[in-house]
N, C-alpha and C positions, 0 to 999 in steps of 0.2 A: 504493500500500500504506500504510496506518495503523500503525505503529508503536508499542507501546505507551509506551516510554520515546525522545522524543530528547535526546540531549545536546549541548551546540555549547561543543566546545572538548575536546582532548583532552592537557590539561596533567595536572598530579599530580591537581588536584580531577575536573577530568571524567571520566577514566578510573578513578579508585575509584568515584563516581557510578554509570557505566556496570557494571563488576563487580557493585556491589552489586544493583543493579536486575536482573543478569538471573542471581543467584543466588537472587535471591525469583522467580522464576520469569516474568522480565518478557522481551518480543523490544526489544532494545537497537539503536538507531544512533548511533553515535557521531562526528559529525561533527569533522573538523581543517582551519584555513583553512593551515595549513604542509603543505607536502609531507611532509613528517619529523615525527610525535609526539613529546610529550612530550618538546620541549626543554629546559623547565625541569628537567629532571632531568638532563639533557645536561650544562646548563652550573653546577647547586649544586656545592658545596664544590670551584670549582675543576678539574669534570671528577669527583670522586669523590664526588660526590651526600651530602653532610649530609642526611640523612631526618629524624632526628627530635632529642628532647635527653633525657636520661638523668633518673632522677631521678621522687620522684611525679608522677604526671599531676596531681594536686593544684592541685602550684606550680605549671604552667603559664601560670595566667589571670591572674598577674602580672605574665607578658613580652607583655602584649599591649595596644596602644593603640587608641581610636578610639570611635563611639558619643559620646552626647552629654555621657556625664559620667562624670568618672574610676570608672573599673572596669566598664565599661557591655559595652567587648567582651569581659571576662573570663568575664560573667556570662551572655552570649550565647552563647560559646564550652562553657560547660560540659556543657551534655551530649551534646555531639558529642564533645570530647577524650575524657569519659567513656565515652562508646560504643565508639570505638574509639581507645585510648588508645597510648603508646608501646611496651608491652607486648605489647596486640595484635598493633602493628604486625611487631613483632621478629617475635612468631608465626606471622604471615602471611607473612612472608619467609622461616622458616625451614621449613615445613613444605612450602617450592617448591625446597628448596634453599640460598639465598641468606642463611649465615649475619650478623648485627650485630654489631658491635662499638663498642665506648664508647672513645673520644680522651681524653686526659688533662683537655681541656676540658669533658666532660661530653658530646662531638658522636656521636652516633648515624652509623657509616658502613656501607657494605657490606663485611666480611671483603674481598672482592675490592680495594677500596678503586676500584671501576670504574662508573661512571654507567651505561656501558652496559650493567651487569648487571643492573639496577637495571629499566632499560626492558624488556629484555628478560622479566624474571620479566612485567611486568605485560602485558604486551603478550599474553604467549603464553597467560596468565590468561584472557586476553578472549579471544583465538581458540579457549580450550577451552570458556569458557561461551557460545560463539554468537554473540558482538558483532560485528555490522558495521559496518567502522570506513571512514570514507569521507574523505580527505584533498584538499588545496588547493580546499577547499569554504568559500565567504565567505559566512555569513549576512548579506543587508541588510534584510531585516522579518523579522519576527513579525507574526502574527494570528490570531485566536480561530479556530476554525473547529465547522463543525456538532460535531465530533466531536475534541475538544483544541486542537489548535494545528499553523499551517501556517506552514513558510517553507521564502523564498523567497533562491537565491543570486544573486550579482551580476555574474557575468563579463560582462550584456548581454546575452545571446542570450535572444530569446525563447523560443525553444524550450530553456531550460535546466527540467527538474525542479525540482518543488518536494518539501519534504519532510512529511508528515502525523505526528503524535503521539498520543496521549492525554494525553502529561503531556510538559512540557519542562523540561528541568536548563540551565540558563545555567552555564558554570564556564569562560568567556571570557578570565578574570586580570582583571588591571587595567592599567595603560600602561607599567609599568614592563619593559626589555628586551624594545621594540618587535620586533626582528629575530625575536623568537620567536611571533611572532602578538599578542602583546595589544596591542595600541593603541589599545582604548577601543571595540571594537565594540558591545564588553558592552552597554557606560551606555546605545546608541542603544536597542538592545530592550530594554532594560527601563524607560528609558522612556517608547519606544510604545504601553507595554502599561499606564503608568499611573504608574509608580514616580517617584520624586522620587530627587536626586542629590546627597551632600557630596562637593565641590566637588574632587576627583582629584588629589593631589600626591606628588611624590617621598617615598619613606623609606628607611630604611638608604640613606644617600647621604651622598658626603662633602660638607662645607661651604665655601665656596670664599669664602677671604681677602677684604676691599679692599686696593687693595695703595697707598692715597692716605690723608691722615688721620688725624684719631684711631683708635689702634686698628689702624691700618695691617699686615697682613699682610708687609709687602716684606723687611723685614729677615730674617724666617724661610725666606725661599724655599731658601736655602741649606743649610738643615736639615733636604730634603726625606730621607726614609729612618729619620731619627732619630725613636722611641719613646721612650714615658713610660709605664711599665708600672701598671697599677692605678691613676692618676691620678682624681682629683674634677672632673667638669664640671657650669657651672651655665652657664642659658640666664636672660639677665635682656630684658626689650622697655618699654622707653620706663620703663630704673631700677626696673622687679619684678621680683623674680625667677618666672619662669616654668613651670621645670622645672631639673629636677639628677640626677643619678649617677652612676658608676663605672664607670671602665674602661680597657683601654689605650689609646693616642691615639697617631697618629702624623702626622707632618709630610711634605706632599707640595709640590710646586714649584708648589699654586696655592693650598692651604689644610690643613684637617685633615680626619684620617682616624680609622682604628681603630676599637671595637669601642662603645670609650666614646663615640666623635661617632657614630657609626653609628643606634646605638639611639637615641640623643635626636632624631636627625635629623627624625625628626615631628611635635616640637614647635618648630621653629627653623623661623623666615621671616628675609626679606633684610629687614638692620636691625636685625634683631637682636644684642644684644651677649654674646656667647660668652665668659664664662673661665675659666680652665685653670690646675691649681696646676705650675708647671712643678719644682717640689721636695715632690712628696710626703711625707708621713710627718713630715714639720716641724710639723704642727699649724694651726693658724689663727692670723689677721693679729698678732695682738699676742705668741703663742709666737713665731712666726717673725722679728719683729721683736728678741726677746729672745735668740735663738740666733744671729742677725748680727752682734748688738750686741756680743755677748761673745765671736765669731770674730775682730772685728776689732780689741777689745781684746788680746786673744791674736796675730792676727797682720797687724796693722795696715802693716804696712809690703809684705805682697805687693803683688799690683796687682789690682784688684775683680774683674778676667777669675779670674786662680788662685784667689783666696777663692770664689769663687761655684761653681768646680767640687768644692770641701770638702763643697756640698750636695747632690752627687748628681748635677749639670747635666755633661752632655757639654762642650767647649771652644767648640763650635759653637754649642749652643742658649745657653749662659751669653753669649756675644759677640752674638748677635741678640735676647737679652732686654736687656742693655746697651743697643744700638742704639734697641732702641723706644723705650726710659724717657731718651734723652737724655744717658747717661752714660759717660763714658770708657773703657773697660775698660783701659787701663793705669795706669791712675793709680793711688796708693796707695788702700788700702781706710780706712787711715785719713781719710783726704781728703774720705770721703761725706759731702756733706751731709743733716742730719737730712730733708729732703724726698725727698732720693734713698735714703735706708735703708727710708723708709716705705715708697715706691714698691717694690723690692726685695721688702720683707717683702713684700706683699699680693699682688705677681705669683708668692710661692712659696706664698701659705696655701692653707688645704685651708676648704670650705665660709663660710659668712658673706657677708660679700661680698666675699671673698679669690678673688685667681687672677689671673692674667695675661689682660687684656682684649683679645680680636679682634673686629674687627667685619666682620657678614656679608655679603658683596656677593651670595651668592643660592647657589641649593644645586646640588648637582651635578644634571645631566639625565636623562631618560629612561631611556637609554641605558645612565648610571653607576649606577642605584636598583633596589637589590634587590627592592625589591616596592613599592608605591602605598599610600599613606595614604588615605582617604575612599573612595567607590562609594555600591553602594545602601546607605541606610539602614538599620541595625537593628531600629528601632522597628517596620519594615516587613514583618520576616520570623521567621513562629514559631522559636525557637529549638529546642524540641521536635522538628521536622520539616524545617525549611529551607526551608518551604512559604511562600509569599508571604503575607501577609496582605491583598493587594488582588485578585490573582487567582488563584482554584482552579487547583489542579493546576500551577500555576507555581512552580520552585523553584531557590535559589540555590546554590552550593558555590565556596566557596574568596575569590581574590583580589579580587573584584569588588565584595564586600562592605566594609561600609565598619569592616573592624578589619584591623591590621598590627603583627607580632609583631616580637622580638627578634633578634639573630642567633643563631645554634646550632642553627637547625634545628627551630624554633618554627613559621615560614610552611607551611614543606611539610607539616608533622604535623598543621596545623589545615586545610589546603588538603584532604588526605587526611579527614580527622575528617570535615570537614562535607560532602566529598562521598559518603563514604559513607553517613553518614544520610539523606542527600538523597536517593540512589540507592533507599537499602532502604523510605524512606517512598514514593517517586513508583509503586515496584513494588506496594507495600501500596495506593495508592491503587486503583490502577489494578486488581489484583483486584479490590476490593470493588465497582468499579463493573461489574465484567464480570457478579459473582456475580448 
């Protein structure tokens, strides 16, 4: 049987795909290599599915990285978010049932606050519009065939089915949170069918300490748990600075974490030198030097551990900033040497080349990465359509693509956006060829 739309991969993007496609009146298959759909929805916000971020659809092409040049996936992204924006999405959810709700962070959740209601709405979406959804099914090729595109699965058996299309939607993911099917099958068909690849890396992932060195991670291990609320990160590589911005951060027993490492995590490689105002709100290198200066005139005879918690630092984080910089924490404050105040100031200032310096021994795995950096190129795929640029009737949705958003619920609403244009364009195609 020829199929007018198939899909491979039945995460947030293929299953809006598949929806879309056979509410434009297309016969859908929707193929899943896990036994269980639409785990990614399983496992966001914790079990309570973060869907989207509050807020104009507007500003969202800000929280998103990748493409060859800053704002490339923003600008990619836009008339997808546009099409079906967070608004929609709210509307789509609520006219099944399943009202949204906004978190004091701006996070889009289900009223229910339950993932699986979440699956559920869409699931049963598809069993009303006709989608046949076929599970622990491994695509290992792709290929043209007289009449769209054929593939074929991989359990070995010869006698295994293959599947027939007119038009095929790829929304595979990317490698991030292998256990739920993406592990990169994607990259292989697309490309056998032509496409070219940036080069697949973690993001939203935490950043993992050296614990030897300059820069040395080890004294903070102890800190694991402790936050810095709204703090300033800059990412500098071989003395540039890189990339930079805001957020909270927090300390684990093998590096940093939070919301503020989280988002930069895409632009950070092993070697990189990360630093962190560990006293925000003090200002930059030379304020903060000026606010020490006249703390320890004022109370020069504490010991630099108690002066240092005057700025806000926990006992713990103030004792393992001592530790790095070499310096006593019992001793008087007055006692700092001017090399030791500088030092001090600069690991509490906020932007310039202030901040307390770690250096990166490499980034958290697979496993710990909220979504993938890089996949297919942009330059490769109409943004209007999600149609390939290299071959007809070939179309992309979601993570596999080479743009990755911010935390709050940015990935799923763009994973969603682009598979449903994808969906409603492969449907549209696919008419016209029939007419």
């Amino acid at each position: 049987m020829v199929h007018d739309v198939l899909v491979v991969g039945a995460g947030p993007a293929g299953i809006s795909a598949a929806i879309a496609a056979a509410e434009h009146g297309s016969r859908v298959l929707l193929l899943e290599r896990m036994q269980t759909p639409a785990l990614k929805f399983l496992i966001s916000g914790s079990g309570q599915c973060n869907l989207s971020h509050a807020g104009p659809i507007a500003e969202f092409m800000e929280h998103f990285g990748g493409g060859e040049k800053k704002g490339d996936s923003g600008r990619f992204l836009r008339p997808a978010l546009f099409g079906f924006s967070n608004a929609d999405l709210a509307a789509f959810c609520a006219e099944r049932g399943l009202d949204l709700e906004e978190s004091a962070n701006g996070k889009l959740f289900p009223i229910t606050r339950r993932s699986r209601d979440v699956v559920d709405l869409f699931l049963s979406e598809a069993r009303r519009l006709g989608i046949k959804l076929q599970t622990s099914i491994r695509i290992v090729s792709v290929s043209k065939a007289v009449v769209g595109f054929e593939l074929a699965q991989g359990s070995g058996m010869e006698s295994d089915p293959t599947f027939q299309g007119r038009c095929l939607i790829l929304a595979t993911g990317g490698k991030s949170y292998p256990l739920t099917g993406s592990d990169g099958d994607g990259y292989t068909l697309a490309h056998s069918l032509g496409h070219t690849l940036v080069e697949p890396g973690p993001a939203l992932t935490p950043v993992l300490g050296s614990m030897s060195g300059v820069g040395s991670y080890a004294p903070f291990v102890d800190c694991s748990g402790v936050s810095i609320p709204g703090t300033s990160v800059s990412v500098f590589r071989r003395g540039r600075k890189t990339a930079e911005g805001r957020g909270d951060l927090l300390f684990t027993h093998r590096g940093l974490s939070g919301p503020g490492i989280l988002d930069l995590s895409r632009n950070i490689r092993p070697g990189d030198e990360v630093r962190v105002s560990l006293a925000p709100g003090n200002g930059g290198v030379e304020a903060c030097a000026g606010k020490l200066l006249k703390a320890i005139e004022t109370n020069g005879k504490r010991s630099v551990l108690r002066l240092l918690t005057g700025f806000g630092l926990s006992e713990s984080l103030a004792g393992a900033a001592l530790a790095s910089l070499g310096i006593e924490g019992q001793a008087k404050a007055a006692e700092l040497t001017r090399t030791a105040r500088s030092a001090l100031a600069a690991s509490f200032a906020e932007g310039g080349d202030g901040g307390h310096a770690f250096y990166v021994a490499n980034l958290g795995s697979w496993s710990e990465a909220m979504v993938t950096r890089g996949g297919v190129p942009l330059a490769e795929v109409n943004p209007k359509t999600m149609e390939s640029r290299l071959v007809p009737g070939l179309f992309f949705a979601g993570e596999l693509l080479d743009y990755d958003g911010d935390t709050g619920g940015y990935n799923i609403q763009a994973a969603l956006s682009t598979g449903r244009l994808a969906g409603r364009q492969a449907a549209t195609l696919v008419a016209g060829r029939l007419v």
